[in-house]
C-alpha positions as CSV (number, residue, x, y, z in Angstrom):
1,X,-126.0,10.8,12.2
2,X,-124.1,7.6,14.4
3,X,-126.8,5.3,13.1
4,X,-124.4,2.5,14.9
5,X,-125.5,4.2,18.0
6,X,-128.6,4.3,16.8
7,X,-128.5,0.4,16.2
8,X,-127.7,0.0,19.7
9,X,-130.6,1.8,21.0
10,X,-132.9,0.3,19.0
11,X,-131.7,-3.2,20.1
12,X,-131.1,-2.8,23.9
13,X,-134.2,-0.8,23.9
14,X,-136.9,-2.4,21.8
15,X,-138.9,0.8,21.3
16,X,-142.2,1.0,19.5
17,X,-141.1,3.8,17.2
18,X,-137.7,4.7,15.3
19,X,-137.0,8.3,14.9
20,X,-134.4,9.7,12.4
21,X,-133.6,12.5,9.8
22,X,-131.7,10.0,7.5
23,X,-132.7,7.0,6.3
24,X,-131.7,3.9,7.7
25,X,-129.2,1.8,6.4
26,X,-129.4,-1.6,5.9
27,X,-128.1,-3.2,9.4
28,X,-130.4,-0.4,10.9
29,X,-133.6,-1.1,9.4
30,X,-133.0,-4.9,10.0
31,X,-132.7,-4.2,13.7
32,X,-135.9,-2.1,13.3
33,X,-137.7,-4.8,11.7
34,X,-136.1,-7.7,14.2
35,X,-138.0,-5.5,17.2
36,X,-141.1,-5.0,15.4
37,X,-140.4,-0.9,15.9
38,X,-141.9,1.7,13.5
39,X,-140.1,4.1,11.4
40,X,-140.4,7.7,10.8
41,X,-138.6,10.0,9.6
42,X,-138.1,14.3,9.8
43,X,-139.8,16.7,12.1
44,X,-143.2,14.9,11.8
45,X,-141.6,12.0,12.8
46,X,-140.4,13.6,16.0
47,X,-144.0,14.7,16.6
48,X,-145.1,11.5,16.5
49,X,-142.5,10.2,18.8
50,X,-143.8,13.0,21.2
51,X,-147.3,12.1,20.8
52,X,-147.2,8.6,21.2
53,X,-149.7,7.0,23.2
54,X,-147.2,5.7,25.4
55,X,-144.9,8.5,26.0
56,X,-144.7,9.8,29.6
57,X,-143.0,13.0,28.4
58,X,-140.0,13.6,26.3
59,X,-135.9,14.8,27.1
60,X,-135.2,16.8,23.8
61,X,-131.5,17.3,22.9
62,X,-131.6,18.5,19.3
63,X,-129.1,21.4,17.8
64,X,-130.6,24.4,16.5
65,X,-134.8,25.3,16.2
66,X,-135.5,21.8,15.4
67,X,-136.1,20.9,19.0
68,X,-138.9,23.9,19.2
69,X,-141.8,22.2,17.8
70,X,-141.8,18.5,19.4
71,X,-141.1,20.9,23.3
72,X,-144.3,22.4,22.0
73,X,-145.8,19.2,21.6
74,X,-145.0,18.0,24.5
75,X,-146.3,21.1,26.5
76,X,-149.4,21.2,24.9
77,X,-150.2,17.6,26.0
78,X,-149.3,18.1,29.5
79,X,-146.4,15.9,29.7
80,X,-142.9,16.6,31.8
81,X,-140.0,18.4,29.1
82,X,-136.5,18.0,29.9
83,X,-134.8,20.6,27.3
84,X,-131.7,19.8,26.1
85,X,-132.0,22.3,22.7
86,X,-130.1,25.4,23.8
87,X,-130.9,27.5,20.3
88,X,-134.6,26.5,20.5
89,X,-134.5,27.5,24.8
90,X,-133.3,30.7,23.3
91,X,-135.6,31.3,20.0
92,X,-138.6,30.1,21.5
93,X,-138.1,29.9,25.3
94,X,-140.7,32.6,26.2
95,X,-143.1,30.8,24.3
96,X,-142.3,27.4,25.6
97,X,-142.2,28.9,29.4
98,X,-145.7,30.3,28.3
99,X,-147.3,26.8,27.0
100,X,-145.4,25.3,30.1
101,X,-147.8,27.3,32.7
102,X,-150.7,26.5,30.8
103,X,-150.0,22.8,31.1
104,X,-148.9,22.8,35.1
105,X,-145.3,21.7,33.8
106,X,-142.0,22.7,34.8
107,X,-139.3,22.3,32.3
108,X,-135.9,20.6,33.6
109,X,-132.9,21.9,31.5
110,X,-130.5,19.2,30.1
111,X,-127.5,21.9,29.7
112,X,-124.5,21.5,32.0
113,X,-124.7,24.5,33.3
114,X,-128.6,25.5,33.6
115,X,-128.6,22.2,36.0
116,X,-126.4,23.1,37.7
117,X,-127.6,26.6,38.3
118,X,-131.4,25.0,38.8
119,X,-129.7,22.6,41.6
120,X,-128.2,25.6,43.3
121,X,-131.3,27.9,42.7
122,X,-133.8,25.1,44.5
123,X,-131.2,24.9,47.5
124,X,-131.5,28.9,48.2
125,X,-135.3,28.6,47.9
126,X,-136.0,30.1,44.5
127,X,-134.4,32.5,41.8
128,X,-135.7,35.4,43.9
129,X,-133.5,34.0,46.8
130,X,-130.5,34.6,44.2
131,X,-128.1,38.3,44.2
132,X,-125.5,36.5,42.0
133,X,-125.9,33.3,39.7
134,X,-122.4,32.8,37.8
135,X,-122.8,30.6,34.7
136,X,-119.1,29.1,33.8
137,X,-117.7,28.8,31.0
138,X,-114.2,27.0,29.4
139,X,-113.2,29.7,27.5
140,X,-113.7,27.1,24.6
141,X,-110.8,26.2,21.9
142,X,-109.7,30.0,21.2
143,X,-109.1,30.4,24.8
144,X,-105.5,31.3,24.7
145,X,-105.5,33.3,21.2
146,X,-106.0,36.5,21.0
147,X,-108.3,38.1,19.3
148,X,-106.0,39.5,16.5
149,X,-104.9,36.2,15.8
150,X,-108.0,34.3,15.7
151,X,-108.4,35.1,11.9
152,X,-106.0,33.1,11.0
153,X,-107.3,30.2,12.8
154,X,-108.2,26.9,10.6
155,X,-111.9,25.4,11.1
156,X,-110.0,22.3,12.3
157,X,-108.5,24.3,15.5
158,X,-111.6,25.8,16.2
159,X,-113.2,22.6,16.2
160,X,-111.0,20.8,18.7
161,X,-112.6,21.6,22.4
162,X,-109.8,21.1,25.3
163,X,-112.6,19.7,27.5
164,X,-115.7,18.6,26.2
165,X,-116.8,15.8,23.1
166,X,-119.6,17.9,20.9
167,X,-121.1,18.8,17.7
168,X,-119.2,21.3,15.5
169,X,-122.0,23.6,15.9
170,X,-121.9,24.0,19.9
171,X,-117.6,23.9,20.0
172,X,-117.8,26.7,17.6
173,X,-120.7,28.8,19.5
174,X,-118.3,27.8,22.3
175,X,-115.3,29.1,20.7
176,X,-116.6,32.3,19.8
177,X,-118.7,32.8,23.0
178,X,-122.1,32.9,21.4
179,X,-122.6,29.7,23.7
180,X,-122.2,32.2,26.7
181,X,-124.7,34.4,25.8
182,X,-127.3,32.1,24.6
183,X,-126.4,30.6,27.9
184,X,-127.7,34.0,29.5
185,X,-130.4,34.4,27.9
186,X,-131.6,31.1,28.3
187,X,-131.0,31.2,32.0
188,X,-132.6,34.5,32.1
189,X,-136.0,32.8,30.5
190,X,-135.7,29.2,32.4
191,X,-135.0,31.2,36.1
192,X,-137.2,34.4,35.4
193,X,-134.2,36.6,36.5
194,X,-132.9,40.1,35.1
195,X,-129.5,39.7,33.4
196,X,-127.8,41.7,35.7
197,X,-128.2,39.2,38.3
198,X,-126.3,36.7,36.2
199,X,-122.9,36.6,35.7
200,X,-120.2,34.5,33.4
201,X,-116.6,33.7,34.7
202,X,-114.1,31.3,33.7
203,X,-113.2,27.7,34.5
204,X,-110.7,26.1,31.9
205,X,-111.2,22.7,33.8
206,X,-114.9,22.4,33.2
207,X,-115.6,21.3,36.8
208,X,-117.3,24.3,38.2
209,X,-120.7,24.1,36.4
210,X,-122.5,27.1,38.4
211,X,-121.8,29.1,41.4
212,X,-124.3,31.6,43.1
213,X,-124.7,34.4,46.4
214,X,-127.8,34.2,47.9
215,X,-129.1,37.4,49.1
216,X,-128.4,36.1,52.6
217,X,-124.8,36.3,51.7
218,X,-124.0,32.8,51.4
219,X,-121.8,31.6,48.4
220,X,-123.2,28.0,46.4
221,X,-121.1,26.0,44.1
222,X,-121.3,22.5,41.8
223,X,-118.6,20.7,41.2
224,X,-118.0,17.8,39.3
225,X,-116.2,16.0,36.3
226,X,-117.2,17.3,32.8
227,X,-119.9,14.7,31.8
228,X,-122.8,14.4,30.9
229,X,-124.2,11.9,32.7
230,X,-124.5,14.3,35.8
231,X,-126.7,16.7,34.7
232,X,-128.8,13.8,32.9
233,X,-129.0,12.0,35.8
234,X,-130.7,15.0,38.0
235,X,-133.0,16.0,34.8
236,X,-134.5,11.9,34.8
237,X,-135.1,12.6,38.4
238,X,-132.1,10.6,40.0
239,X,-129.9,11.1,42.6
240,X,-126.2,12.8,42.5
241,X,-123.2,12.7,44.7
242,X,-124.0,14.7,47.7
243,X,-120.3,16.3,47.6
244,X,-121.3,17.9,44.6
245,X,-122.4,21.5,46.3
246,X,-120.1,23.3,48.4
247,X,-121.2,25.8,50.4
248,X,-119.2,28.2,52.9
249,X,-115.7,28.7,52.5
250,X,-115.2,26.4,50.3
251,X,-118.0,28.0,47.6
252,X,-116.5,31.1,48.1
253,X,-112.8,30.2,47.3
254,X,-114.6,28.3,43.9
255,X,-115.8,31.6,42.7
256,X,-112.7,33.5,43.4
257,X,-110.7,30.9,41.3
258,X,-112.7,31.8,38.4
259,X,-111.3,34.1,35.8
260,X,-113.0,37.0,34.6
261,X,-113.7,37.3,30.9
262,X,-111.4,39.3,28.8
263,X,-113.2,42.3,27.0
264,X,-113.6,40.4,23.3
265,X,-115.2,37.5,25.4
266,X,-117.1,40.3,27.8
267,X,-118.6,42.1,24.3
268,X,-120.1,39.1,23.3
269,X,-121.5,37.9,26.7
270,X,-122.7,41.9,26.6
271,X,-124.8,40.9,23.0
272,X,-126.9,38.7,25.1
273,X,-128.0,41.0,27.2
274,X,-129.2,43.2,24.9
275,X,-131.1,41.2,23.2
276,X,-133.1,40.1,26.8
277,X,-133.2,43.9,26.6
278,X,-134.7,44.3,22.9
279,X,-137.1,41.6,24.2
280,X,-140.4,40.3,21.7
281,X,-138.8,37.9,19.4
282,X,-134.9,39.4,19.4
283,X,-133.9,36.1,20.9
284,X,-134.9,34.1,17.6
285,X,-133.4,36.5,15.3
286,X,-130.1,36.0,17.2
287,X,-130.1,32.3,17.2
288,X,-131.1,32.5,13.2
289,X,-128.3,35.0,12.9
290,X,-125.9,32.3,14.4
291,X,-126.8,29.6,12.6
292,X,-125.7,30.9,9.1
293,X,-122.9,32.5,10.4
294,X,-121.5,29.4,12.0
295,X,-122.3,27.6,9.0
296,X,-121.1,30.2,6.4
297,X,-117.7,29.3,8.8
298,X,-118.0,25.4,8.5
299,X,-118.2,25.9,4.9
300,X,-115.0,28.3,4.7
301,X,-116.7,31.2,3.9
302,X,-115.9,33.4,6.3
303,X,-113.2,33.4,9.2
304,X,-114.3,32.7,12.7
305,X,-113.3,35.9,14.5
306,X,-116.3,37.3,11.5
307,X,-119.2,35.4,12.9
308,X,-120.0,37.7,15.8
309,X,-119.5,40.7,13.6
310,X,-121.7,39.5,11.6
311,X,-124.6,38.5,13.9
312,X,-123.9,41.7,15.6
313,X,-124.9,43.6,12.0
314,X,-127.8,41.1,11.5
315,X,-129.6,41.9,14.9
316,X,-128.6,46.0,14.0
317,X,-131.0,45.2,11.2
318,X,-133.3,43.1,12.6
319,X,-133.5,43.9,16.0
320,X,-135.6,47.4,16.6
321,X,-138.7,45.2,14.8
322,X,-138.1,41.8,16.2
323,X,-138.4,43.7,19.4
324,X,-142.4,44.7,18.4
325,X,-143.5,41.1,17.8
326,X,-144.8,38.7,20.4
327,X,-142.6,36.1,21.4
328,X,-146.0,34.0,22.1
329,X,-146.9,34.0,18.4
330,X,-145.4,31.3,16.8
331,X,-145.9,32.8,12.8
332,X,-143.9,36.0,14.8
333,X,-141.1,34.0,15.6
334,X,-140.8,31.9,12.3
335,X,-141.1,35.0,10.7
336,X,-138.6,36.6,12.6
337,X,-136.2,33.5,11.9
338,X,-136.5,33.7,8.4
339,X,-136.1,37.3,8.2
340,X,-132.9,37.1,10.2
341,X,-131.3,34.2,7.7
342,X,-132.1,36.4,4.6
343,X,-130.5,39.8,6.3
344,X,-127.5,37.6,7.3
345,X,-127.3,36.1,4.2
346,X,-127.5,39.2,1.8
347,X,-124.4,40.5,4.1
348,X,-122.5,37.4,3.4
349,X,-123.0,38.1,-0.5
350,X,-121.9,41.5,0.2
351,X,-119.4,41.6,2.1
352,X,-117.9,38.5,1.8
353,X,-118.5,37.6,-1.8
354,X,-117.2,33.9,-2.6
């Protein structure tokens, strides 16, 4: 963790309550102290920061499941979510879309392109105003190497995105497409729309965040620089640049500029959609499945053209009885996450023996 960021936040900011998963270091907890903030630490910490007496809702950008629980949180007491957790959008999304009807709350994604796509979708009047929503991608760091080559590829490579700044978790779901799909299926949950109305092409500049046809005919795209501070901007509520959307002509020359996915990158776009199509908790057991297998990656264990195998043998496994369990039962979907990690896990002692 940058607790130097961290520092700066907590001095520019002056919050009532300090948040981290590490403990703070010296200059930190002096900084703490100087503001008169509290400390916590770990996932009850984050539950706190959610619950605090103060808090008008929460924007939740955490990798992996760890963001589930505090969306919950926030659901549950009837405060605004802005989701930035893709994994957790995945894993848990049908649950959190669930708690978020209960509590008259809409959830405002933080991805790239989900805003983008929820910009576009509000401007043709609703997802059911929507034939075609393309999700874009940049093809990530293994763009340009081909699939029997990508074996011999070093972590370090993987890890160096020719567009975006991120965590080595998201560049490698990125690299190997898993991004994509999660991308999919998170869309398909966010939007309530059938996967075959959404569609992934190619844009190695990063500037086309989301196109879409409207079943009027007309084309939709956003475009702008690859930052963050756009799609943060419209999830806090605030204006952006009105020559952002193209419409007409122009949209439709956008989205025939984009490049179709090649068939190793179509396959694992394809693994999303059939796990929206195994349906009940499926959706956690592939985010689990991922989360080993880019780790068992990180750590040198296995090469990265191996991680979709291997999640695609996981959810062969898993999937037929992830598929009976309610994704609105939270014991289902830890259950189902745990399940996932030890199948995945017994494969990487089996077939890929250190």
């Amino acid at each position: 963790m940058r607790q130097d960021l961290l520092l700066e936040l907590v001095l520019s900011g002056r919050p009532d309550l300090v948040v981290s998963f590490a403990q703070p270091n010296p200059e930190l907890l002096a900084a703490i102290r100087k503001v008169n903030a509290k400390f916590d630490t770990g996932p009850s910490g984050l539950l706190a920061a959610c619950a605090h007496e103060d808090s008008d809702g929460a924007l939740i950008a955490i990798s992996g499941m760890a963001g589930l629980a505090p969306a919950l949180k926030t659901l549950e007491l009837g405060r605004p979510l802005i989701m930035g957790c893709k994994e957790a959008m995945v894993g848990g999304g049908q649950l959190l879309m669930h708690q978020a009807k209960l509590a008259n709350q809409k959830i405002r994604p933080l991805d790239s392109e989900h805003t983008a796509a929820a910009i576009l979708i509000d401007m043709a009047g609703g997802s059911d105003q929507i034939e075609r929503l393309i999700l874009t991608g940049s093809g990530g760091s293994l763009r340009d190497i081909s699939q029997e080559n990508q074996r011999h590829i070093p972590v370090t490579k993987v890890l160096t995105h020719p567009v975006w700044r991120m965590g080595p978790k998201i560049t490698v779901d990125s690299a190997t497409m898993i991004n994509k799909a999660m991308e999919v299926i998170a869309a398909s949950i966010l939007f309530d729309m059938h996967w075959h109305n959404i569609d992934v092409l190619l844009d190695p500049t990063a500037k086309v965040h989301a196109a879409a046809i409207t079943k009027q005919g007309e084309a939709l795209a956003l475009v702008n620089p690859p930052d963050m501070r756009i799609p943060v901007s419209w999830a806090l509520g605030l204006e952006i640049a009105d020559d952002s959307v193209h419409t007409g002509a122009d949209a439709f020359a956008i989205i025939e500029s984009l490049i179709p996915l090649n068939p190793a990158q179509r396959s694992v776009v394809e693994l999303g959609h059939q796990v929206l199509e195994l349906g009940g908790t499926a959706p956690m057991a592939f985010v689990a499945a991922d989360e080993v297998a880019v780790s068992a990656f990180l750590d040198g264990h296995i090469t990265v053209d191996q991680i979709v195998t291997l999640i695609n043998k996981t959810m062969d496994t898993v999937g037929p009885q992830a598929a009976k369990r309610s994704p609105l039962d939270d014991l289902a979907l830890k259950s189902t996450e745990n399940g996932a990690k030890l199948v995945i896990s017994g494969l990487l002692e089996d077939d890929f023996p250190a």
